[in-house]
N, C-alpha and C positions, 0 to 999 in steps of 0.2 A: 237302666235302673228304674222300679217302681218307685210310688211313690211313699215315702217311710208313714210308720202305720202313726199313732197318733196316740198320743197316754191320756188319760181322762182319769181325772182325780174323783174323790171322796163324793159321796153324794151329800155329803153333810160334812160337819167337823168330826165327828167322834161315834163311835157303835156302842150305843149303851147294851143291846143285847140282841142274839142271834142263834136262833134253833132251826130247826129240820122245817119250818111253817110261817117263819114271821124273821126281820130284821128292822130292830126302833134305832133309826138315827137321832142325833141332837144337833141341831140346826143352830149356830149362835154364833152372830154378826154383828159388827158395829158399827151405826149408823154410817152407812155408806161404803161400808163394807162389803166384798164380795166373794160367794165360792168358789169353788174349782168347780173348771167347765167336768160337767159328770153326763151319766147318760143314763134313763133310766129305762130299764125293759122291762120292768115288770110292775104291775097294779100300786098304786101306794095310796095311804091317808096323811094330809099334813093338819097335825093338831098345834093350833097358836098357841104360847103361853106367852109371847111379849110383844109389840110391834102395834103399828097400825096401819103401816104399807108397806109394800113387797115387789119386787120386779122379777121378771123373769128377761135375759136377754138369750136368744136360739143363737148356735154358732151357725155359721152362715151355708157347710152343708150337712146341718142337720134332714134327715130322716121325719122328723117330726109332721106334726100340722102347724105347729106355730113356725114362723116365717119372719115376723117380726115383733121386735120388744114390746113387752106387757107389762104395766103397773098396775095394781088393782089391791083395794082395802082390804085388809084385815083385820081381827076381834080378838082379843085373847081369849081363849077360854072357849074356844070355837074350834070345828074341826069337820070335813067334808065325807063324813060316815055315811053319808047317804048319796054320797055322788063322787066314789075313788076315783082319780085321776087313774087314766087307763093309758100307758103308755109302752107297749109293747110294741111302738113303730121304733125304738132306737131312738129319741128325739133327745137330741144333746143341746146342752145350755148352763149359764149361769145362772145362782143367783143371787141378788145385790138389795140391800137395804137402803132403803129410804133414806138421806141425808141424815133427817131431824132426829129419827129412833134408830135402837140396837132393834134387833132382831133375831128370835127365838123361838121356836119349832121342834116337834117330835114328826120325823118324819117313820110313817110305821110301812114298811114294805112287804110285800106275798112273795112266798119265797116260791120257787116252781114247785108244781105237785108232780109226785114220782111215778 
C-alpha cells in the first residue's frame, strides 16, 4: 500500500472573490490562532489590514525553501506589491498569529494564464 495522499485545507478562511485572473482570500485569525496547513502554487500578494506579527510554520516535507518556522512584523495598511511571494515550488505550511493580536490579511492570488 502507498502512502495515502494528504488534504490541504483553505489558503485562507474565506474567498471574497474569484475570476478567470485573480483569487482575493480573507485571512482572519485570532490571536494565536492557526490555518489550515494549505499549499500555495501560484504567485500571491498579502495586503495587512490588522496585526502586527505573523508566523509562518513549513510542514515538515514541504517542497518549499522555507524549512523552518518564521515570525516576522507586520503593518496594517501595507502589502508586498513590489515583492509577490513567488511560490510555485508547492511549499505547504501554516499560518498562526501571534499570541497578543488577531490577525487579518487580503491575500490576492494569480490565477494560471491559459
Amino acid at each position: 500500500m502507498g502512502e495515502s495522499a494528504r488534504v490541504l485545507g483553505k489558503v485562507a478562511t474565506r474567498m471574497l472573490f474569484e475570476n478567470d485572473r485573480v483569487r482575493i482570500w480573507e485571512m482572519d485569525l485570532p490571536p494565536g490562532g492557526r490555518s489550515d496547513v494549505h499549499r500555495h502554487d501560484l504567485d500571491y500578494v498579502l495586503v495587512i489590514l490588522e496585526g502586527d506579527r505573523i508566523a509562518a510554520e513549513p510542514e515538515p516535507d514541504t517542497a518549499g525553501a522555507f524549512r523552518e518556522p518564521i515570525e516576522f512584523p507586520v503593518e496594517p495598511g501595507t502589502d508586498d506589491l513590489r515583492q509577490p511571494r513567488r511560490h510555485r515550488d508547492g511549499d505547504q505550511r501554516r499560518a498562526q498569529a501571534i499570541p497578543r493580536d488577531p490577525h487579518r490579511a487580503q491575500v490576492v492570488g494569480c490565477q494560471p494564464t491559459k
